[in-house]
C-alpha positions as CSV (number, residue, x, y, z in Angstrom):
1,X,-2.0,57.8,-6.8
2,X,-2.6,56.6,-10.4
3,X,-1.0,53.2,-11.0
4,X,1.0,53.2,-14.1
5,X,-0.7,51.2,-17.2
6,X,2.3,48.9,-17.4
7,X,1.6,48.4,-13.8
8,X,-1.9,47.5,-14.1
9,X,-1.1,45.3,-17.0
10,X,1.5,42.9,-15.3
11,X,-0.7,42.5,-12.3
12,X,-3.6,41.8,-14.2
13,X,-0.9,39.1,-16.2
14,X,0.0,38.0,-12.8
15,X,-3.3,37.3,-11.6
16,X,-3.8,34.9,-14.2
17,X,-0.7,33.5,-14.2
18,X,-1.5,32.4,-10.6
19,X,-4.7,31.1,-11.2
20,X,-3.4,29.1,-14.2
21,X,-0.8,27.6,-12.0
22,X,-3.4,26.8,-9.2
23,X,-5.4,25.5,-11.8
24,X,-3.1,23.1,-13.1
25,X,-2.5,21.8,-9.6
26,X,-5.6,21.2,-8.9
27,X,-6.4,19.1,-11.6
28,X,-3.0,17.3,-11.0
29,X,-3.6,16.8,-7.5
30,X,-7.3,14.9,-8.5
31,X,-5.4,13.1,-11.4
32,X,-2.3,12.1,-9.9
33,X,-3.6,9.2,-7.4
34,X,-6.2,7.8,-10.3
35,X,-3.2,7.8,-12.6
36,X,-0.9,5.7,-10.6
37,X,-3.7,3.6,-9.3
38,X,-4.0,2.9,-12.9
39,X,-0.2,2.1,-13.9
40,X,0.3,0.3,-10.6
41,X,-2.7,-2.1,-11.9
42,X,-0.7,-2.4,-15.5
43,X,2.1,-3.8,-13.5
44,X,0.1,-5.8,-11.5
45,X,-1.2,-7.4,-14.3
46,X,1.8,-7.5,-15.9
47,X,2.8,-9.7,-12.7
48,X,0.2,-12.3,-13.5
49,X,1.9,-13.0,-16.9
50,X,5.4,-13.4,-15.9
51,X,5.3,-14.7,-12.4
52,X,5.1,-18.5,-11.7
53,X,2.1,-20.1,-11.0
54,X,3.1,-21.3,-7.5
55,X,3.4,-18.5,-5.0
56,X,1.6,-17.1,-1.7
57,X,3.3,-14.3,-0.8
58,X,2.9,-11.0,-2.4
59,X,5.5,-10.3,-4.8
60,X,4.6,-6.3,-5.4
61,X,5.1,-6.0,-1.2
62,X,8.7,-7.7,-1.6
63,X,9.8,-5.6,-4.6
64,X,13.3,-4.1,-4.0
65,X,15.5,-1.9,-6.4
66,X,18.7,-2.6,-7.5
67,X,21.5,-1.6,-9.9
68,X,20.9,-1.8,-13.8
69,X,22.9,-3.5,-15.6
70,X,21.3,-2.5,-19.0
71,X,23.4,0.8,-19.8
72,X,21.7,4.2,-19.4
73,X,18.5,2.0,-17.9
74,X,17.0,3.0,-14.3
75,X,17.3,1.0,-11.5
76,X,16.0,-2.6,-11.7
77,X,12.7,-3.4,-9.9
78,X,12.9,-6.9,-8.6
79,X,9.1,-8.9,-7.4
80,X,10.7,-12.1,-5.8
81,X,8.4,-15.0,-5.5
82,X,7.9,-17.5,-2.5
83,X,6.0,-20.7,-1.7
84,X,6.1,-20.9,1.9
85,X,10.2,-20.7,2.2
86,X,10.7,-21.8,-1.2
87,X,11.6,-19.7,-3.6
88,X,10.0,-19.9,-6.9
89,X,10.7,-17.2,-9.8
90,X,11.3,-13.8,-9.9
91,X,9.5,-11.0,-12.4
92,X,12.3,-8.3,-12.9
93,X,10.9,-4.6,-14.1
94,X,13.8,-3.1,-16.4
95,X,13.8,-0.1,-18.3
96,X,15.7,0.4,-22.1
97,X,16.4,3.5,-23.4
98,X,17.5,2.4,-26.6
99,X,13.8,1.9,-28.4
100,X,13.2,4.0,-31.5
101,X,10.9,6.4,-29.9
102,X,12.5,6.2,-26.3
103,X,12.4,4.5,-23.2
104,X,10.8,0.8,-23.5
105,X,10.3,-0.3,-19.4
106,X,9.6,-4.7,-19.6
107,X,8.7,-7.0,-16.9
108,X,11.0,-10.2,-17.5
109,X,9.7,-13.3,-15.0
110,X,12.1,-16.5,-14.6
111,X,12.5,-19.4,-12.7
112,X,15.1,-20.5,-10.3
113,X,17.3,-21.8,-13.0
114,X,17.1,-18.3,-15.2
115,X,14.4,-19.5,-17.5
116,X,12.4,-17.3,-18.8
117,X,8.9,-17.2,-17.8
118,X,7.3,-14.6,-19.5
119,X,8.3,-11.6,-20.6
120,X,5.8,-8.2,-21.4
121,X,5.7,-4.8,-21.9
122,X,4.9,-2.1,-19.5
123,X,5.1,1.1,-21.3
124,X,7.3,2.6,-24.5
125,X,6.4,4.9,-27.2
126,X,7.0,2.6,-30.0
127,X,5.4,3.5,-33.5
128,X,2.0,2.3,-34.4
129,X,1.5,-0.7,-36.4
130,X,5.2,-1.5,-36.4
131,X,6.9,-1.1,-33.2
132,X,4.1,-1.9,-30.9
133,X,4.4,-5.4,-32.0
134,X,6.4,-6.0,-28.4
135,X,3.0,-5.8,-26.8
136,X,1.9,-9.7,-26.6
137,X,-2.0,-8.2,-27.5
138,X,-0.9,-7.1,-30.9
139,X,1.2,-9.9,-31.7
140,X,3.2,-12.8,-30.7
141,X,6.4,-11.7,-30.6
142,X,7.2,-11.2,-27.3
143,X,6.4,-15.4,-26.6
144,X,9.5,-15.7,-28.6
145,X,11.0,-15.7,-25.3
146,X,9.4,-18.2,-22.9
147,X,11.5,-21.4,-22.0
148,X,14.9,-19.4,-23.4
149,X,18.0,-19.0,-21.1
150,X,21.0,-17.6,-21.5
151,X,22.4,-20.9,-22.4
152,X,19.4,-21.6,-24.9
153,X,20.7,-20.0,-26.9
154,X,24.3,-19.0,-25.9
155,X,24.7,-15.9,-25.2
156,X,26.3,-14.6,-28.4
157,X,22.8,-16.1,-30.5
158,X,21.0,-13.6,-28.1
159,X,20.3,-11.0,-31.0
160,X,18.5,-10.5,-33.8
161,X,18.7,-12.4,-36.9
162,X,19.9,-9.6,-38.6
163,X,23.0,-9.2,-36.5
164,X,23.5,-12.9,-36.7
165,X,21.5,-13.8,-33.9
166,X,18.5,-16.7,-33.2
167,X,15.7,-13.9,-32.7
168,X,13.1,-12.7,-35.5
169,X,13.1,-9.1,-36.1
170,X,10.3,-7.0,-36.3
171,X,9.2,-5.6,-39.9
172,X,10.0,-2.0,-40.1
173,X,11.2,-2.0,-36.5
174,X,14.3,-3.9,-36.1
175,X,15.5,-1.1,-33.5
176,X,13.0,-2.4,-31.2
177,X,12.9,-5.6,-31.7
178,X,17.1,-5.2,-31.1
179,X,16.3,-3.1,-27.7
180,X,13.7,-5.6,-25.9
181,X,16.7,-8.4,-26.8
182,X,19.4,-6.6,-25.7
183,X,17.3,-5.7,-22.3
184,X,16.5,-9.3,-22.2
185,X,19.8,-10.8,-22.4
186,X,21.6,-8.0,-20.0
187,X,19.5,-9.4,-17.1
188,X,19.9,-12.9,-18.0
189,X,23.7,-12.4,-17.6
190,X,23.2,-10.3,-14.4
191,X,21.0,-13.0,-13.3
192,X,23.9,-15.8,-13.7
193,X,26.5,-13.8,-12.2
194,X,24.4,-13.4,-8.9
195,X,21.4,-15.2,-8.8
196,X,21.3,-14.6,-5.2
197,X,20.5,-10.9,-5.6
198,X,17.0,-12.0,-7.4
199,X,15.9,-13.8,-4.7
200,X,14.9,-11.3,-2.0
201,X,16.4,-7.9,-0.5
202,X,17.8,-9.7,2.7
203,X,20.2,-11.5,-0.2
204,X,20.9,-8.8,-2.5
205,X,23.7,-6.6,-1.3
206,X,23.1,-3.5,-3.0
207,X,18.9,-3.8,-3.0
208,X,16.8,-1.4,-1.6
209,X,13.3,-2.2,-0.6
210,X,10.7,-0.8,-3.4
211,X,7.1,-1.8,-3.0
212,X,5.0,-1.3,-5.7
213,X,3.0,1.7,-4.8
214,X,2.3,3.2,-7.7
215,X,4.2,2.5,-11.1
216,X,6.4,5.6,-12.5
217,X,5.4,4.1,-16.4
218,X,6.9,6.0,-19.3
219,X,4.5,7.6,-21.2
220,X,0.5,5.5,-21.7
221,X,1.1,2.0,-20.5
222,X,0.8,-0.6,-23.0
């Protein structure tokens, strides 16, 4: 029996529609392990920056996930920091969605007190030139931070001196500059009202443990 040229034609179409699709999971499946080898190394390094210097447990084994309080953020990622029993800081992975060009994910490290350590970004999609300024190799920016609490300055100073606040803009990219602050302060006040939930999973309620096994980065990490 002759098969029908429309026939012919969609199984021929099929054909290669399958091996596209076996294609493209082939290459994902030989890509997919390098690539989050690679972002969970940007986070690890990220780590180094934030976390304080006196520590010797692993803080990327201990991670734990817990509710956001940045609105429309994920989950907070929380790397909790011990010497011996003591515990000394904490680096906090949050995520922003309110960056000009999308999602802005941060790693914010403080000390027992809610000091700021460090803070640095992970990943966002910020323009060229102007918005990657967050990232502390393009400029300085992001040191604007270190030694700041929420009480230093008060809370309400914790924006950007265009709104009236104590914190330098960025030329051309004030909407990022105003994200990465209003990310910063939101887990500063989360922070004060229960410090406890920063200091482990065993003390946080609503945490859920969350090693780092490979960091889910938004878009090239930065």
């Amino acid at each position: 029996m002759k098969v029908p040229a429309s026939l012919r034609a969609g199984l021929v179409l099929a054909g290669f529609v399958g091996v596209g699709l076996a294609a493209v999971a082939l290459v994902y499946e030989q890509t997919h392990e390098r690539i989050s080898a690679a972002e969970r190394q940007v986070v690890l390094d990220r780590l180094e920056a934030v976390l304080p210097h006196e520590y010797d447990n692993a803080p990327e084994e201990a991670a734990y996930r817990r509710p956001t309080p940045v609105p429309g953020g994920e989950p907070l990622r929380i790397f909790p920091a011990f010497s011996g029993d003591t515990f000394t800081g904490t680096a906090v992975e949050v995520t922003t969605p309110e960056g000009y060009s999308g999602t802005i994910r941060l790693l914010i490290g403080l000390d027992p007190e809610g000091r700021i350590l460090g803070v640095r970004t992970v990943a966002h999609r910020e323009t060229p030139g102007l918005g990657d300024a967050i990232e502390a190799d393009r400029s300085d920016w992001i040191h604007g931070f270190d030694g700041h609490s929420l009480d230093n300055p008060p809370e309400p100073q914790w924006r950007v001196a265009q709104d009236g606040g104590e914190f330098d803009g960025i030329t051309g990219a004030t909407i990022t500059a105003r994200a990465v602050i209003d990310a910063v302060r939101e887990v500063l006040v989360d922070f004060a009202a229960d410090p406890d939930a920063y200091r482990g999973v065993e003390e946080a309620d609503d945490g859920e443990p969350a090693p780092l096994d490979g960091a889910q980065t938004e878009g090239p990490a930065q």
